[in-house]
C-alpha positions as CSV (number, residue, x, y, z in Angstrom):
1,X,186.7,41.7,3.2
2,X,185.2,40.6,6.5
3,X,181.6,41.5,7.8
4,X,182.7,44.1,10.5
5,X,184.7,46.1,7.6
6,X,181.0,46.9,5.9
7,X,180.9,49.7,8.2
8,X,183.5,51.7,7.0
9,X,181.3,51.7,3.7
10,X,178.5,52.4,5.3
11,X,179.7,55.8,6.2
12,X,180.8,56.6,2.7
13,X,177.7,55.6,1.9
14,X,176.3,57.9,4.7
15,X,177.7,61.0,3.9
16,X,176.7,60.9,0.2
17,X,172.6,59.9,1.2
18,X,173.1,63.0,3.8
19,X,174.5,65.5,1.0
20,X,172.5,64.6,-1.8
21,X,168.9,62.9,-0.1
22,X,168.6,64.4,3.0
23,X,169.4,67.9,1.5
24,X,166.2,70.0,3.2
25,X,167.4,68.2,6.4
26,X,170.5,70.5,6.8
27,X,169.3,73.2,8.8
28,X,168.6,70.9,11.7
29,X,172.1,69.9,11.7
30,X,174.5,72.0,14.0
31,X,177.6,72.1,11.7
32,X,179.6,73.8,14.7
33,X,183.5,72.9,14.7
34,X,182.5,71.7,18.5
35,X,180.1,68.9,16.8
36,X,181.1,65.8,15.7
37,X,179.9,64.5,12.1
38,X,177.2,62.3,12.2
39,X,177.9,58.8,13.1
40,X,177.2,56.5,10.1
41,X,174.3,54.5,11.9
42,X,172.1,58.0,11.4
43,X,171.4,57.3,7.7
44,X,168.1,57.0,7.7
45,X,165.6,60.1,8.5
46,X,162.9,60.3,10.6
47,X,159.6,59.2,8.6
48,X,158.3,62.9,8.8
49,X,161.6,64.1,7.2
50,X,161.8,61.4,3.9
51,X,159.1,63.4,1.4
52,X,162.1,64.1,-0.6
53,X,163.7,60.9,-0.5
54,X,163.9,58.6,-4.1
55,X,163.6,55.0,-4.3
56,X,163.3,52.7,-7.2
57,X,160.0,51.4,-8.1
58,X,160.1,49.8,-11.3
59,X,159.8,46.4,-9.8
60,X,157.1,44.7,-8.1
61,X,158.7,45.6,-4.8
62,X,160.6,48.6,-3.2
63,X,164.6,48.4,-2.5
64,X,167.0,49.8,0.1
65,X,167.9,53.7,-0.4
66,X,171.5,52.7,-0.8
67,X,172.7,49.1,-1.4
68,X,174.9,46.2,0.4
69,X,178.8,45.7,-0.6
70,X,178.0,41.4,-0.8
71,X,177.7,39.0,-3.2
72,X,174.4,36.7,-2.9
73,X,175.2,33.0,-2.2
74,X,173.9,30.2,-4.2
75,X,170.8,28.9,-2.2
76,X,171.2,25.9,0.3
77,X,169.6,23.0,0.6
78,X,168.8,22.0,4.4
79,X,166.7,19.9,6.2
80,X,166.1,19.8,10.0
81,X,165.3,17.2,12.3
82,X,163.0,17.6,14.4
83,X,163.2,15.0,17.2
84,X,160.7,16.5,19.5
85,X,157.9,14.8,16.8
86,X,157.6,11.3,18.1
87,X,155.2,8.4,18.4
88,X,152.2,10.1,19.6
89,X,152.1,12.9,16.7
90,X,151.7,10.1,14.3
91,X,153.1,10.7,10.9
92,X,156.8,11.0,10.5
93,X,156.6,10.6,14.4
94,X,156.0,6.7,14.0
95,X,159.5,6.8,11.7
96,X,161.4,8.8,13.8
97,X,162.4,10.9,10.8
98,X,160.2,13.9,10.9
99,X,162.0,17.4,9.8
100,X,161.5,20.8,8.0
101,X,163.5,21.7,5.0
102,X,164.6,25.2,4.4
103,X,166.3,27.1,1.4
104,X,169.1,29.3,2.6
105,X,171.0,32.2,0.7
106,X,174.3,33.5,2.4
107,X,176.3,36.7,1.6
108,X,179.4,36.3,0.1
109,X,182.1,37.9,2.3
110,X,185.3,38.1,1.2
111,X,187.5,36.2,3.9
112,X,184.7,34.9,5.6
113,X,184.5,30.9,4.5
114,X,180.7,29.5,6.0
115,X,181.8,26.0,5.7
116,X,185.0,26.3,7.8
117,X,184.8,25.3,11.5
118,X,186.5,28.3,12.8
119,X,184.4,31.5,11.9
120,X,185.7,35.1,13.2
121,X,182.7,37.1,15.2
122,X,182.9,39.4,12.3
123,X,182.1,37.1,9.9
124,X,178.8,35.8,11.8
125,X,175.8,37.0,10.2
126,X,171.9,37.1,12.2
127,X,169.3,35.6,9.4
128,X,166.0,36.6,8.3
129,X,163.0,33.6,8.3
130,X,159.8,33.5,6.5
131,X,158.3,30.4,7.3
132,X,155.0,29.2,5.6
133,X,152.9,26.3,3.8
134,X,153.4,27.8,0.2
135,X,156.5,26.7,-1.4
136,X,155.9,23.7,-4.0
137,X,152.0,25.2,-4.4
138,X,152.4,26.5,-7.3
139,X,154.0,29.3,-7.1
140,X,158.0,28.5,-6.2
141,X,160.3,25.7,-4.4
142,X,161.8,27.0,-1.2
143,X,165.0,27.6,-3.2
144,X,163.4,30.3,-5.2
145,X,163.1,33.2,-4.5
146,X,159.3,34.3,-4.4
147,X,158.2,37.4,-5.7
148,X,155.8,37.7,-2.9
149,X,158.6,38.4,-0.1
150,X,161.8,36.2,-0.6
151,X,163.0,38.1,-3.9
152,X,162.5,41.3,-1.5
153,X,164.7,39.8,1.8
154,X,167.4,38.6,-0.7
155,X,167.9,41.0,-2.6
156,X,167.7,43.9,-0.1
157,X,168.9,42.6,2.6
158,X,171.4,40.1,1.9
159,X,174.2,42.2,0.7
160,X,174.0,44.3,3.7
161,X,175.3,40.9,5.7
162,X,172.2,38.6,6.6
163,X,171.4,35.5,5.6
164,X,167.9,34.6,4.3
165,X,166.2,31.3,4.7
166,X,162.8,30.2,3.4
167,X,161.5,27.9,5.1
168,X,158.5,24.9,4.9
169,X,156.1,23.9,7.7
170,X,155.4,20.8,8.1
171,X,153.2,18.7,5.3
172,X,154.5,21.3,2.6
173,X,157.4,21.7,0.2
174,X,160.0,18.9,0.9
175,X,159.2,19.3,4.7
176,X,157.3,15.8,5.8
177,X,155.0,14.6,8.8
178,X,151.9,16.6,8.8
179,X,150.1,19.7,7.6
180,X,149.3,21.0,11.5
181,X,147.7,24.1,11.0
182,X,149.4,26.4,12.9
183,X,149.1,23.7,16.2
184,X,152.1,22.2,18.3
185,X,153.6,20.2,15.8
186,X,154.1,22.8,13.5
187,X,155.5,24.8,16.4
188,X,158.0,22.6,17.2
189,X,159.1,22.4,13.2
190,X,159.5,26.1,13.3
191,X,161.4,26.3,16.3
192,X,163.5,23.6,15.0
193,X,164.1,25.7,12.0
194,X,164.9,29.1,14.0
195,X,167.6,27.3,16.9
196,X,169.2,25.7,14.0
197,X,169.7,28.8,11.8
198,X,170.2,30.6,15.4
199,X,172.8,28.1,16.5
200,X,175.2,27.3,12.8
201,X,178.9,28.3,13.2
202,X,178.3,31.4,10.6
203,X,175.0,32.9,12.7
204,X,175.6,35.4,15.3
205,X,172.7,33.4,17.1
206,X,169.9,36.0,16.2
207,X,166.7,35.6,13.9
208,X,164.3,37.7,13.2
209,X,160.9,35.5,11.5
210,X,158.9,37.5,8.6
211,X,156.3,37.1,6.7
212,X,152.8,38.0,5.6
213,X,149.2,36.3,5.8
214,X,149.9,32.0,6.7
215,X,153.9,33.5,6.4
216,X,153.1,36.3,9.1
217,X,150.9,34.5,11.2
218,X,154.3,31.7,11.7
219,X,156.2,34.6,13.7
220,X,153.8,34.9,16.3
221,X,153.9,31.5,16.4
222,X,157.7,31.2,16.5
223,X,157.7,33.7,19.8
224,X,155.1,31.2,21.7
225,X,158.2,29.0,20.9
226,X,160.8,30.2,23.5
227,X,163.4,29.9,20.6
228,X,166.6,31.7,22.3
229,X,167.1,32.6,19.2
230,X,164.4,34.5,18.0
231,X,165.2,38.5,18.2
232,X,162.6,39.8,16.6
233,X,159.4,39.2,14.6
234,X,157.5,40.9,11.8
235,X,153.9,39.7,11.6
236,X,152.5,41.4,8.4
237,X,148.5,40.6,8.0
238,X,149.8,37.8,10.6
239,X,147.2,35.4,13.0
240,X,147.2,35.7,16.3
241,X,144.8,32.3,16.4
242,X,143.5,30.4,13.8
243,X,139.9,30.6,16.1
244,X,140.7,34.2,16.4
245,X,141.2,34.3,12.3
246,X,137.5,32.8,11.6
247,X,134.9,33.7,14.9
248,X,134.4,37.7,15.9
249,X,132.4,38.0,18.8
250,X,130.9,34.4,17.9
251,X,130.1,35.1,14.2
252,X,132.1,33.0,11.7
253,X,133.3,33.4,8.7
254,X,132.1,31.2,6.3
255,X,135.7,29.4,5.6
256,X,135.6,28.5,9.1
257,X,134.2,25.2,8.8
258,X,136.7,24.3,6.0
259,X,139.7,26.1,7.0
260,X,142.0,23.1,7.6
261,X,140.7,20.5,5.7
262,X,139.4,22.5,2.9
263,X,141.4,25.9,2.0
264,X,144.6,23.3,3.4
265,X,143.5,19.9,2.1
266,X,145.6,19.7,-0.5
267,X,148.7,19.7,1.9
268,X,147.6,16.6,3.5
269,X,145.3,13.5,2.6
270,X,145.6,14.0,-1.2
271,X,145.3,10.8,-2.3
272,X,149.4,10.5,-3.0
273,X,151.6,8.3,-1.1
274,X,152.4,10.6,1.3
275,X,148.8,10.5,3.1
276,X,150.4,7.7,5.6
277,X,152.3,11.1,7.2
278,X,149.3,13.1,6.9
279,X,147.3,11.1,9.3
280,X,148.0,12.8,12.5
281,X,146.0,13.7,15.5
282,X,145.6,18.2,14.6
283,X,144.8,17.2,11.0
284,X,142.2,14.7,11.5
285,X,140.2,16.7,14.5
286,X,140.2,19.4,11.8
287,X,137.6,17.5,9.8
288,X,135.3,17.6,12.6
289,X,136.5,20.8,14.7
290,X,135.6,23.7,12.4
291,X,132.2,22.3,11.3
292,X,131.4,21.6,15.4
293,X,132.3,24.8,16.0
294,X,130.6,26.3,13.1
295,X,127.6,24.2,14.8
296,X,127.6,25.7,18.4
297,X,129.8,28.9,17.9
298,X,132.5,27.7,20.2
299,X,135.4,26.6,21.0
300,X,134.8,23.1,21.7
301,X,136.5,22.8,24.8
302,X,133.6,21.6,26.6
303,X,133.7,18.6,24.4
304,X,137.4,17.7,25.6
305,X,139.2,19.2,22.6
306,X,141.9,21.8,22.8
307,X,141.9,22.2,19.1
308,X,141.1,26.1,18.7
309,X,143.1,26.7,22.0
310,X,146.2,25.0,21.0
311,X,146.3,27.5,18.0
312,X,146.0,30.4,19.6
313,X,149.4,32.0,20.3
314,X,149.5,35.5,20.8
315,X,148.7,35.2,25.0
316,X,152.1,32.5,25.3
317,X,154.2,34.6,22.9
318,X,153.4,37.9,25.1
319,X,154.4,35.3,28.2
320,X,157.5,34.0,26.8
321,X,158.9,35.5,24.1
322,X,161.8,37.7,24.6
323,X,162.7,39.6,21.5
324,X,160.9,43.1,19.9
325,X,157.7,43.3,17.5
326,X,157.1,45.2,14.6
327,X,153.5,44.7,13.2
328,X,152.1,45.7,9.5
329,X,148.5,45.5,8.8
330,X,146.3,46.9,5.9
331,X,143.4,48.3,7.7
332,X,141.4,47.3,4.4
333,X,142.1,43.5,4.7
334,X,139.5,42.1,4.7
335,X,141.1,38.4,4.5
336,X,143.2,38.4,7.9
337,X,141.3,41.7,9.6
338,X,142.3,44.1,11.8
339,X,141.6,43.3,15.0
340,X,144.7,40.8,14.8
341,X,146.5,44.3,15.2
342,X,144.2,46.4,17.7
343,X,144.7,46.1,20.4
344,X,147.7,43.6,19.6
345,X,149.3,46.5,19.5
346,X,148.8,48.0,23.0
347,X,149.0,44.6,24.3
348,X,152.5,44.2,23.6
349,X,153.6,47.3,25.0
350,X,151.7,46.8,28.2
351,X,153.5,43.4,28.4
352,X,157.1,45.1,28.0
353,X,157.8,44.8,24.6
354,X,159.3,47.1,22.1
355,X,156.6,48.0,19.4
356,X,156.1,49.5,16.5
357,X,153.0,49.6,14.2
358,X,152.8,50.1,10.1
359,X,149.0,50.6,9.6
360,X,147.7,51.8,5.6
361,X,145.0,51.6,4.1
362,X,145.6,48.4,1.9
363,X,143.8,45.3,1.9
364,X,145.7,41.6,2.6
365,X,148.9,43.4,0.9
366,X,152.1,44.5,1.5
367,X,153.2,48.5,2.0
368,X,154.6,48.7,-1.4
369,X,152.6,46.8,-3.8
370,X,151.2,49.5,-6.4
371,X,149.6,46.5,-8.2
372,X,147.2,45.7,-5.3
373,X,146.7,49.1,-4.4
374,X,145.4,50.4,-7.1
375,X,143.0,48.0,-7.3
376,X,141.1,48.9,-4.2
377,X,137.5,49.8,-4.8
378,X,135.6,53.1,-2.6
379,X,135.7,53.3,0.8
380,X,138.1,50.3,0.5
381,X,141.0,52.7,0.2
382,X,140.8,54.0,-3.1
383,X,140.6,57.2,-1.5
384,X,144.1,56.9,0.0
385,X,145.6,55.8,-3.0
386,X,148.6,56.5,-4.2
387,X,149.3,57.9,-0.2
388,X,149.3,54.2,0.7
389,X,152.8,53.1,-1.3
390,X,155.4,53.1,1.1
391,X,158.4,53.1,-0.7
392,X,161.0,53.6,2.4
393,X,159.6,50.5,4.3
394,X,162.6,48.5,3.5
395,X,164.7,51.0,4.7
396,X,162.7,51.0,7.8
397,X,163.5,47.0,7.9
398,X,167.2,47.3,7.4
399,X,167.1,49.9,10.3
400,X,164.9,48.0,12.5
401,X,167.2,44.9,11.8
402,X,170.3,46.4,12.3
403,X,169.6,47.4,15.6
404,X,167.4,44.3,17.1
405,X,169.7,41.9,15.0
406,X,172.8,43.2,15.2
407,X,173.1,46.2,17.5
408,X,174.1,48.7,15.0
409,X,172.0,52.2,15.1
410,X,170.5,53.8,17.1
411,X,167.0,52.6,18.4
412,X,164.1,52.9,15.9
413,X,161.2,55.0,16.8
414,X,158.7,53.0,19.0
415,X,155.6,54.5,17.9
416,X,152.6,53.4,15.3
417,X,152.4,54.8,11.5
418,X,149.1,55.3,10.6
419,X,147.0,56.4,7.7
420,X,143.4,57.4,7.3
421,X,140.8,56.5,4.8
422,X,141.9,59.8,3.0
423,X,145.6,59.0,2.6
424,X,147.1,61.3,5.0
425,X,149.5,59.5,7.2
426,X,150.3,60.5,10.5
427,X,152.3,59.5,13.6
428,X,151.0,58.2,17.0
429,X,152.7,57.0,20.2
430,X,150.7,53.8,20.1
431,X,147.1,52.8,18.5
432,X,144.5,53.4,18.7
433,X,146.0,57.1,20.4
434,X,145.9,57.8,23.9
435,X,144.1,61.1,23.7
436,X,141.2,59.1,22.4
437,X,137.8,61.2,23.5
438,X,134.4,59.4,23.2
439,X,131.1,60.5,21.8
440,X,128.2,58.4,22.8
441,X,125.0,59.0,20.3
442,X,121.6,57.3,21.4
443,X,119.2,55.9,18.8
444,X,116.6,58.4,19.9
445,X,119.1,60.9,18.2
446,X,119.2,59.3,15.0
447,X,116.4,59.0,12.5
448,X,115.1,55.6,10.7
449,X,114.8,55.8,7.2
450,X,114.5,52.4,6.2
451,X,112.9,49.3,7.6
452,X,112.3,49.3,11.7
453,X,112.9,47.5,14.3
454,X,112.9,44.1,13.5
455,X,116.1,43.0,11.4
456,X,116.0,39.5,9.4
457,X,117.5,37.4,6.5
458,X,115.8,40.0,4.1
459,X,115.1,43.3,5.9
460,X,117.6,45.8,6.6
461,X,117.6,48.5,9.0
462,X,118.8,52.3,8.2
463,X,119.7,55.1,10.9
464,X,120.5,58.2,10.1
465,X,122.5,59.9,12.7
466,X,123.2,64.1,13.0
467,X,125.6,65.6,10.7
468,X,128.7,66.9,12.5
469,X,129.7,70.2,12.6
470,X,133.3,70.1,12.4
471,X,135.6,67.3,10.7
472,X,135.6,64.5,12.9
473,X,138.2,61.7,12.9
474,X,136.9,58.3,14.1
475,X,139.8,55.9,15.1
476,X,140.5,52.6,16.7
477,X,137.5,50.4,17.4
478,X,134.0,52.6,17.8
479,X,131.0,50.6,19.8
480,X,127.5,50.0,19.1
481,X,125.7,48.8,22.2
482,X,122.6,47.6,21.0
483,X,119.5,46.0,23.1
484,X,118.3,43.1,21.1
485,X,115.5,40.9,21.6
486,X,115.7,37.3,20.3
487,X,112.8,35.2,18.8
488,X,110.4,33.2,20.7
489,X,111.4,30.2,19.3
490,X,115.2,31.0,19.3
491,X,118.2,30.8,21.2
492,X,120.1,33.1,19.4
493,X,120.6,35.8,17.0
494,X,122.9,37.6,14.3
495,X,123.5,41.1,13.7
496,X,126.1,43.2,11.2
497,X,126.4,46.9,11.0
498,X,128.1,48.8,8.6
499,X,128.9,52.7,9.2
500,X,128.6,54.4,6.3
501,X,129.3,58.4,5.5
502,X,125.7,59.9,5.0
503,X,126.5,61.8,1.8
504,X,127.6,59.5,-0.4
505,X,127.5,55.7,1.8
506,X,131.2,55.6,1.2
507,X,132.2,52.1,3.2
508,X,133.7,53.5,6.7
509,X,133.2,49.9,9.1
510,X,131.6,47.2,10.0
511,X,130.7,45.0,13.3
512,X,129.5,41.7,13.6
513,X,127.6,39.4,16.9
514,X,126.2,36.4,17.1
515,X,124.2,37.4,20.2
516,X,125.5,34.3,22.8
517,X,128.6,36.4,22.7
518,X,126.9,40.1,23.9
519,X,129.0,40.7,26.6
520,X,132.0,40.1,24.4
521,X,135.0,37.8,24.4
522,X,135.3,34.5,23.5
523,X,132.8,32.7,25.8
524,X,129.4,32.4,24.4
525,X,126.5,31.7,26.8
526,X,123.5,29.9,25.9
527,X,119.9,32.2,26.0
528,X,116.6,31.7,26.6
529,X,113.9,32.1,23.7
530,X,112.4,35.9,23.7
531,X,115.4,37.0,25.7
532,X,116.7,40.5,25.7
533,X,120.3,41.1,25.4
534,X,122.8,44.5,25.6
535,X,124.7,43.3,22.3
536,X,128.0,45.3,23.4
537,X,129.2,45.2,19.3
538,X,132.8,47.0,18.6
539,X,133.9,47.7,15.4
540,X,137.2,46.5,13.2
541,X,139.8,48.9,13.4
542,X,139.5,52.3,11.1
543,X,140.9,55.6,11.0
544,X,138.2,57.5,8.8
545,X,137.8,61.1,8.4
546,X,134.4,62.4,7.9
547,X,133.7,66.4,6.5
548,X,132.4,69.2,8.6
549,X,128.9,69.3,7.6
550,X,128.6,65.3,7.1
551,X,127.7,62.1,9.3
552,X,127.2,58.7,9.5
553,X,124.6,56.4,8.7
554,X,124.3,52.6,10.2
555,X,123.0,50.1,7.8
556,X,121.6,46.9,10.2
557,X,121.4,43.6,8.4
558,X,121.5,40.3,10.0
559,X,124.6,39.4,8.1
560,X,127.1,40.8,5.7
561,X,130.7,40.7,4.7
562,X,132.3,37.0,4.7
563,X,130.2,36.3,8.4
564,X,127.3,33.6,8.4
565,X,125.1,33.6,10.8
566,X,125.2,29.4,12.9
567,X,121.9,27.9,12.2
568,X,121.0,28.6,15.7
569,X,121.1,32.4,14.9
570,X,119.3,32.7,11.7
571,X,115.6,34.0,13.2
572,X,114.8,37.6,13.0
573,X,116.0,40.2,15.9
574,X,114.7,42.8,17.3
575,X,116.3,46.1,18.2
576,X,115.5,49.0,20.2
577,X,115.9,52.5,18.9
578,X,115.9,54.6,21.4
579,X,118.6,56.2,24.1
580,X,119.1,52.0,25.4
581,X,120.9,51.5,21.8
582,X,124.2,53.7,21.8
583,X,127.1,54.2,19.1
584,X,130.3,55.2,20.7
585,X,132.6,56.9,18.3
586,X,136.1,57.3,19.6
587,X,137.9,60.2,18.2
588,X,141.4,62.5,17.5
589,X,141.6,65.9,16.9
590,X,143.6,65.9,14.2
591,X,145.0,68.9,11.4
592,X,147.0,68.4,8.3
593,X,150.4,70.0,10.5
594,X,150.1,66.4,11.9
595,X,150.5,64.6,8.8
596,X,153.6,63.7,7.1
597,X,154.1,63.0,3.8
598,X,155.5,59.8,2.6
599,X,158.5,59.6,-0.4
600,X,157.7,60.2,-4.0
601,X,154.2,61.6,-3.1
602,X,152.9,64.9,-4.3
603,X,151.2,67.4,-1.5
604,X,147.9,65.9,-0.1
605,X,145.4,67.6,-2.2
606,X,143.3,67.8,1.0
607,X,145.5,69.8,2.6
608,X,146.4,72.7,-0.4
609,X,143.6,75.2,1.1
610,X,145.0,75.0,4.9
């Protein structure tokens, strides 16, 4: 059986998911004589229409509502060179040998022969990338399938006619050279990897890269690339930067000084015989980059180095990349956060691209992993569990890929799926929404019930703000303008807020500044001692509901989270707390007919009285 004959199964397949599954659909069907039946690429529902749907869930991941006619292959063994690696990378640059080595699985068609020359159209199949550091660290070797995704991508999606590959940057797994951190030498490994998958005798010359965390950050930087091949990308809990990963508006995390060398030194200078590879140019600036820019809360560029700037990728991918984007993000991550998403998300459009957005309330997850879920602690999204399992998403992959991969289907729904810290999902054109409206608060409305003004290492600051009267959605990225006043023998200063619901303190945000960066961005400025500041602080992405009679509550510290103030922004800061300090709360209206429910869900309980 050839490739192209799968379609003919596919609408048996059809019309038994559209009798038995998508039963309470039938009344908006027109079964006139005059209409046709519906075509087979119409399997799959709209997300509003699936609350009956089934899936399995008795593994650690979800499956496909209905599954491929192929075998799985045995898994390949292939290593790319990667020529573009020369002399002045170092490493396997000085050897001329350098290359990335991928494990490959294959559907097994019948008629279709992958090692012959002369392959028919209908046998060429697109493939399906997740690229990362992780195979050989104990976990799995790249021809394994992982548990974390590749188990999910082969099984699912290989019998419906795509080919998977896992594959290893640079300095891990059997791949050599150097562990590059996300910088130029890693790019050119993955692109490597995607135009040689893109361009084998069997591919139909489209890839679409995967992955989530290090694994999802790779497809962003796979589309600054300008692979031909490279159709589409799903970045789940993905980097758009590694700088962008560990500073928000100049604050660090506290990995940031021992991201590469630290969190990745095993990967490189080891002590093995392989350190000789290791011993490039990205890797050895990273012993000194993050700790410099720890230092000065910068970028470093005014010391010469492009270190941070070469590993930012989302502004070249939005410049050169020519294929569609489908991003997933736990709104609860608190490892890769969501601002990687927001306003990612917008961005993209704006730039041409087609977009769509997966948005729950999990933390560094995927949609469908019950074991992580139900783990979450309050106000972390333990209030949205079980609403947060989303069994159908690997439907929503196989229709996404079908159409960007291999034009079958119609389009998928451009829009953004997005759940609040209640469960209830909902669907919006793009995210945050367009109909946004803003309400701006002044201190002098609020009410201090702890501390004062001045906010240090051991004080903490509490404003109580009016209850609402009404329920009252906050979404996308609220503000907090706050005038601060530095100390006299100071040149900068640190704040974090959390936003807390009044009742109870259930966790609703948080916003971090180091004070150099007040105007916002990512250039920093250098202040005087005793200088006063608008700190114009914005807050990580949420969709939180709070009740008609409730409010919020700011709780000021000078640091909190996984964000350490530099040592030249440790000193004590003062606000003011009156109408010059604002909080800008950015809102829907919103009512449970706007909700859907997802699969295998009872009724949100939220919702029974309405």
């Amino acid at each position: 059986m050839h490739l192209g004959t799968s379609v003919a199964e596919r609408s048996i397949a059809v019309l038994l998911v559209l009798v038995f599954s998508l039963a309470p659909l039938s009344g908006c069907l027109d079964s006139g004589p005059e209409e046709q039946d519906p075509e087979p690429e119409h399997w799959l529902p709209e997300v509003e229409n699936r609350s009956e749907m089934f899936y399995r869930s008795d593994d650690v991941f979800s499956r496909v509502s209905w599954n491929g006619s192929f075998g799985i292959g045995d898994a390949l063994s292939i290593y790319v060179p990667v020529p573009e690696i020369d002399l002045s990378d170092g490493g396997a640059g000085a050897t001329g040998d350098a290359e990335v080595h991928l494990g490959l699985w294959l559907p097994v068609i019948e008629g279709c022969d992958w090692g012959s020359g002369d392959i028919p159209e209908e046998c060429k199949v697109p493939v399906l990338a997740e690229i990362g550091p992780y195979y050989d660290d104990g976990d799995v070797d790249a021809l394994t399938p992982a548990d974390r995704l590749g188990r999910f991508l082969i099984e699912n999606f290989v019998p419906h006619g795509y080919g998977v590959a896992q594959v290893s940057v640079f300095g891990t797994g059997e791949s050599n050279h150097c562990m590059d951190l996300m910088g130029h030498d890693e790019q050119a490994g993955i692109k490597a990897a995607v135009d040689w998958l893109g361009s084998q005798t069997w591919s139909n010359g489209r890839v679409g890269a995967i992955g989530k965390s290090y694994d999802g950050s790779t497809p962003w930087n796979a589309a600054a690339a300008e692979s031909e091949h490279l159709a589409t990308i799903v970045p789940m809990s993905g980097l758009i930067g590694v700088h962008d990963l560990m500073w928000r508006n100049g604050s660090m995390e506290f990995r940031g000084a021992i991201m590469h060398n630290g969190v990745y030194g095993s990967f490189g200078l080891d002590g093995d015989s392989g350190d000789i590879e290791n011993a490039c140019e990205g890797y050895l600036e990273g012993y000194y980059a993050g700790p410099a820019a720890y230092m000065t809360g910068d970028n470093l560029a005014w010391t010469g180095s492009d270190y941070w700037e070469e590993r930012h990728f989302l502004t070249r991918a939005l410049d050169v990349y020519q294929g569609s984007i489908y991003i997933i993000h736990g709104m609860q991550d608190w490892n890769v956060d969501p601002h990687m998403a927001f306003p990612v998300h917008q961005m993209s459009i704006d730039a041409g691209f087609d977009v769509k957005g997966l948005y729950g309330q999990w933390g560094h997850d995927y949609p469908d992993r019950e074991s992580g879920h139900s783990g979450l602690s309050s106000g972390r999204g333990a209030e949205a569990y079980p609403y947060t399992l989303r069994w159908d998403w690997a439907d929503d992959l196989l229709e996404w890929f079908d159409f960007y991969l291999r034009d079958v289907g119609p389009q998928p729904r451009l829009i953004a799926e997005i759940q609040d810290n209640m469960g209830g999902w909902r669907v919006e054109s793009t995210y945050p929404p367009e109909d946004v409206k803003w309400m701006m608060v002044g201190m002098d409305e609020c009410q201090v019930v702890l501390g004062g003004s001045t906010v240090s290492s051991g004080s903490q600051t509490t404003i109580e703000c009016p209850s609402f009267e009404g329920e009252t959605r906050i979404v996308g990225t609220p503000t907090f303008h706050v005038e601060a006043q530095i100390g006299l023998l100071s040149t900068s200063g640190h704040l974090f807020v959390e936003m807390v619901r009044t009742s109870d303190e259930m966790h609703l945000g948080h916003a971090v500044m180091d004070l150099r960066f007040h105007a916002g961005g990512k250039e920093g400025q250098t202040l005087t001692p005793g200088s006063t500041v608008l700190a114009k602080m914005e807050f990580f992405g949420m969709d939180v509901v709070v009740p008609a009679g409730d409010g919020i509550t700011l709780l000021i510290t000078q640091t909190g989270e996984d964000y350490v103030p530099s040592p030249v922004s440790t000193q004590a800061v003062t606000i003011s707390l009156d109408s010059s300090s604002v909080l800008g709360l950015s809102s829907v209206n919103r009512t449970c007919s706007d909700l859907f429910l997802p699969p295998m869900q009872e009724p949100y309980p939220f919702c029974q009285s309405e």
